[in-house]
C-alpha positions as a Python dict, from the first residue, in 0.01 Angstrom:
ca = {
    (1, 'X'): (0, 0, 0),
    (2, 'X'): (202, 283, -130),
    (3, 'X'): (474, 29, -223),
    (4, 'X'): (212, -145, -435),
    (5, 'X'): (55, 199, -617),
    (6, 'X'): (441, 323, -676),
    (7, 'X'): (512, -24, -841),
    (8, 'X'): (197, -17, -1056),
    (9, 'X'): (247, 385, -1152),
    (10, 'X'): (619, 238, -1202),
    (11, 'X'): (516, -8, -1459),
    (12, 'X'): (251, 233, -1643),
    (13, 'X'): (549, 537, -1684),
    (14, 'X'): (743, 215, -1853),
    (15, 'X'): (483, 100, -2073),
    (16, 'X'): (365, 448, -2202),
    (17, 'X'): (758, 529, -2274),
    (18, 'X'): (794, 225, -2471),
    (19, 'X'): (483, 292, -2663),
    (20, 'X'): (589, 676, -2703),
    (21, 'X'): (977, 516, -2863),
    (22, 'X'): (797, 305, -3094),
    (23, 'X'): (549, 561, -3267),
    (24, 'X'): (848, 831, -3276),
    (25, 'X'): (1069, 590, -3441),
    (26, 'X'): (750, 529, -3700),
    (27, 'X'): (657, 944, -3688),
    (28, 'X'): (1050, 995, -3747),
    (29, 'X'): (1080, 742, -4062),
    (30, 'X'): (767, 885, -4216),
    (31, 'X'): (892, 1247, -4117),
    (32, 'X'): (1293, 1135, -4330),
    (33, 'X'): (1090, 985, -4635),
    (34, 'X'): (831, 1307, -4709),
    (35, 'X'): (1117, 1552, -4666),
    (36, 'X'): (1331, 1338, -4899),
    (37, 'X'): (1624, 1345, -4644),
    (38, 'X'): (1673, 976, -4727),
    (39, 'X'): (1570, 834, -5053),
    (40, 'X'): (1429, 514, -4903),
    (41, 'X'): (1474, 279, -4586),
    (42, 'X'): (1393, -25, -4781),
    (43, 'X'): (1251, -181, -5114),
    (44, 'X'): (882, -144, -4970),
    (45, 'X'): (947, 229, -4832),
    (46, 'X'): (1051, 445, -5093),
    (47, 'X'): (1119, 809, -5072),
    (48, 'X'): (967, 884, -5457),
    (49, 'X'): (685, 632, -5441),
    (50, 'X'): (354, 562, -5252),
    (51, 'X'): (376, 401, -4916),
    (52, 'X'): (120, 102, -5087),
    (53, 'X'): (389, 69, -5357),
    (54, 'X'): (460, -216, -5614),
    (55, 'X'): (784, -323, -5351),
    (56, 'X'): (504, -345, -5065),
    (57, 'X'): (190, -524, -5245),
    (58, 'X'): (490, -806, -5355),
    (59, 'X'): (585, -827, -5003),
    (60, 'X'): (234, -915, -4881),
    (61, 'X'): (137, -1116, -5188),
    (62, 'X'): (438, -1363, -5155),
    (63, 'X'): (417, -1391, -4770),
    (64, 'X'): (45, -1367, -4662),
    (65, 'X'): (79, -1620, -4376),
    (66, 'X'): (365, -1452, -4200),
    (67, 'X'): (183, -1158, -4296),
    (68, 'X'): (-142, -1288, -4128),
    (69, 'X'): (33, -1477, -3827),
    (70, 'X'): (188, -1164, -3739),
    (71, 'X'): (-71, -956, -3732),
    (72, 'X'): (-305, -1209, -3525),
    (73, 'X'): (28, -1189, -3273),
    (74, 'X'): (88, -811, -3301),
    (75, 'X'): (-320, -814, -3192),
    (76, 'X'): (-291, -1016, -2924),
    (77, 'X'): (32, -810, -2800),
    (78, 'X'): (-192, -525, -2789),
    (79, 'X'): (-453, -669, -2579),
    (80, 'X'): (-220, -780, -2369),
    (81, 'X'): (-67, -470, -2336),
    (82, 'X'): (-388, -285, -2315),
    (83, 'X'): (-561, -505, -2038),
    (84, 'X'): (-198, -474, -1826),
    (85, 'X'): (-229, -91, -1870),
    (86, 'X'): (-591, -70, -1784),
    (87, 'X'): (-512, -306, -1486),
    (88, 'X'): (-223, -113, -1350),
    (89, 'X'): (-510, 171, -1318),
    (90, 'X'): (-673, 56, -1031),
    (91, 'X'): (-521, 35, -705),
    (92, 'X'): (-398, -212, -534),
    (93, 'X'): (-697, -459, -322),
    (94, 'X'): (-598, -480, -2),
    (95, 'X'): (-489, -825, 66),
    (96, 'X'): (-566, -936, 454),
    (97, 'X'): (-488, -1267, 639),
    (98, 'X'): (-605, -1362, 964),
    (99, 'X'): (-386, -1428, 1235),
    (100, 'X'): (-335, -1751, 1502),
    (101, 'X'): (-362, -1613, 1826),
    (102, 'X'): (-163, -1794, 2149),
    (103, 'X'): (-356, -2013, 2344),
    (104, 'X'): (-290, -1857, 2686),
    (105, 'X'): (-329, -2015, 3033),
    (106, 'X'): (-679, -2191, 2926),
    (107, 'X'): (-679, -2593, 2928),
    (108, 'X'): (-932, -2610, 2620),
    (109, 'X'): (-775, -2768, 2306),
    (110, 'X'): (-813, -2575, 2023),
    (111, 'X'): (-674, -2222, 1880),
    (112, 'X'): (-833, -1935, 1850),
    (113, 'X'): (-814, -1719, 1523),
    (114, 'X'): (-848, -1302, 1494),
    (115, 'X'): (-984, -1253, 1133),
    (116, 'X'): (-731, -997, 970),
    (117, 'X'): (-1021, -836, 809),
    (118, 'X'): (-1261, -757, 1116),
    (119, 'X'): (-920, -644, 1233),
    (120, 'X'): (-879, -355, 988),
    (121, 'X'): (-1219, -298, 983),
    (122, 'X'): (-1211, -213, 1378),
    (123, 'X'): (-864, -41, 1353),
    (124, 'X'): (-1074, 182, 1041),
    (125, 'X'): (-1332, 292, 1224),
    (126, 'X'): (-1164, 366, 1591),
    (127, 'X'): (-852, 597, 1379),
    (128, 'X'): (-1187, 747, 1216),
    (129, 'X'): (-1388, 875, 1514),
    (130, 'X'): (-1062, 1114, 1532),
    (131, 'X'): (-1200, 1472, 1392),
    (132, 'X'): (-880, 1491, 1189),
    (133, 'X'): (-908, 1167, 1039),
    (134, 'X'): (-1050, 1192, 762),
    (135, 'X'): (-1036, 848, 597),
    (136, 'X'): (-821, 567, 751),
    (137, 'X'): (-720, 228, 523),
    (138, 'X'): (-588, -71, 727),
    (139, 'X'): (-382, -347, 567),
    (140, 'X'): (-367, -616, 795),
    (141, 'X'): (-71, -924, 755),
    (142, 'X'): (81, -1184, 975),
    (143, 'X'): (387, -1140, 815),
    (144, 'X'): (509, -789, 794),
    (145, 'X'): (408, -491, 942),
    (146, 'X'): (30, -322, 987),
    (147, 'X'): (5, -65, 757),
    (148, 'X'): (-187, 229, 757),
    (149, 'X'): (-308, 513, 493),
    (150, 'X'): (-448, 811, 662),
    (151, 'X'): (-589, 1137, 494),
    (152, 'X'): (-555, 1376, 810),
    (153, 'X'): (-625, 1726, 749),
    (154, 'X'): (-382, 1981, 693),
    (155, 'X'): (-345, 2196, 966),
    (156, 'X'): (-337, 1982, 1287),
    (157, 'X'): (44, 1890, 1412),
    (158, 'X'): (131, 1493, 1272),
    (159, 'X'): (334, 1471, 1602),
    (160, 'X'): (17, 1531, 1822),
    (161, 'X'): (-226, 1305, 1618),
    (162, 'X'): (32, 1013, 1595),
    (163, 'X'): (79, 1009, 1986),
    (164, 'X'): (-292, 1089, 2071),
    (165, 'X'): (-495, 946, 1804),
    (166, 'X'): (-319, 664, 1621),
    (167, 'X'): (-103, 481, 1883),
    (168, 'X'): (-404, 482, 2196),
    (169, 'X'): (-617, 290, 1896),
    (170, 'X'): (-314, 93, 1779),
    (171, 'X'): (-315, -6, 2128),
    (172, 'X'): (-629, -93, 2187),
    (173, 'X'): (-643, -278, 1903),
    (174, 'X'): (-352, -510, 2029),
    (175, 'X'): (-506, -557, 2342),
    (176, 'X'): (-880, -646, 2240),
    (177, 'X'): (-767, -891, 2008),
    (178, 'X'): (-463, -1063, 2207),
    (179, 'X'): (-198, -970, 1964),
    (180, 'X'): (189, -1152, 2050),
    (181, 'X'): (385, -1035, 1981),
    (182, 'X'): (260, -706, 1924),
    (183, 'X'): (321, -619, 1542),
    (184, 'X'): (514, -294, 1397),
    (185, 'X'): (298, -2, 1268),
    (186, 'X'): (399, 154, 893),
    (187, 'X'): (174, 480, 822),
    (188, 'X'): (113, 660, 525),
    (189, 'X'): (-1, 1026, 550),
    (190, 'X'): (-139, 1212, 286),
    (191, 'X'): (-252, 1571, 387),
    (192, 'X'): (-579, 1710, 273),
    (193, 'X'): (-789, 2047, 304),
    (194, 'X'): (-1009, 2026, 621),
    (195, 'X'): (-1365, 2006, 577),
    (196, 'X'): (-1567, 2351, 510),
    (197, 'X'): (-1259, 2535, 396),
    (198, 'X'): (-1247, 2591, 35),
    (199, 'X'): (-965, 2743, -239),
    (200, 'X'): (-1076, 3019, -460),
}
């Protein structure tokens, strides 16, 4: 999960930079033309004329479809762009997939199948009866690791709640559900203020 939100902050810090290039590079140009330190950059931009000069309107005039098809693709870049951004925003969905468990010594055909997300779900709410928990996230795959975002507060040793809190439940979570083999654990701790204590 934190993989996911550093890939999507990743791609934002990108976007924004390009943006940022392009309207400095059209600030700067602007900025060379009003304090005359070039005369002009080309026909349409001239350092001693308006910006909607005789050059420009000639420009437009004698190429209005480029002029139009451009613009209707510049638009679309935008929206693009924007929806992407706005996308990027939210993070990630947790993605879950339910897992085939072995069959076992029974002589009934069939498999039997522990739904990934009443797995998280359970995992959730046993890390969360811990005092020190105070919000747990499961994300619950077949193929990798189980990963786990917990907001624990501050000022109770990681060491202790990691031995007594999240590896008994981790535990009992393989167990109850028949998990082999037993999958690896990735956590992700983020440290906040206990409850009832506030910063002046």
């Amino acid at each position: 999960m934190k993989r996911l939100r550093s890939r999507q902050l990743r791609s934002s810090r990108v976007m924004l930079t390009v943006l940022g290039l392009m309207l400095t590079a059209v600030g700067a140009a602007g900025l060379t033309l009003s304090l005359d330190a070039v005369d002009r950059l080309a026909d349409p931009l001239d350092a001693d004329t308006p910006v909607w000069n005789d050059a420009g309107r000639s420009l437009v005039e004698n190429h209005q479809l480029a002029w139009q098809l451009g613009a209707v693709g510049v638009g679309l870049l935008l929206v693009v762009i924007g929806l992407s951004w706005l996308a990027r925003q939210i993070p990630p969905i947790r993605h879950h997939q339910d897992l085939e468990l072995p069959k076992g010594g029974s002589s009934v055909a069939g498999t039997s199948t522990l739904a990934g997300g009443a797995a998280a779900d359970a995992f959730e709410e046993d890390l969360e009866r811990s005092r020190w928990i105070e919000r747990a996230r499961v994300e619950f795959r077949k193929d990798g690791p189980v990963r786990v975002r917990l907001d624990v507060v501050e000022d109770h040793p990681v060491d202790e709640l990691l031995d007594e809190v999240v590896a008994p439940a981790f535990d009992r979570l393989v167990r109850v559900g028949g998990i082999d083999p037993r999958p690896d654990l990735a956590i992700d701790l983020r440290l906040v203020t206990p409850p009832g204590r506030s910063v002046a």
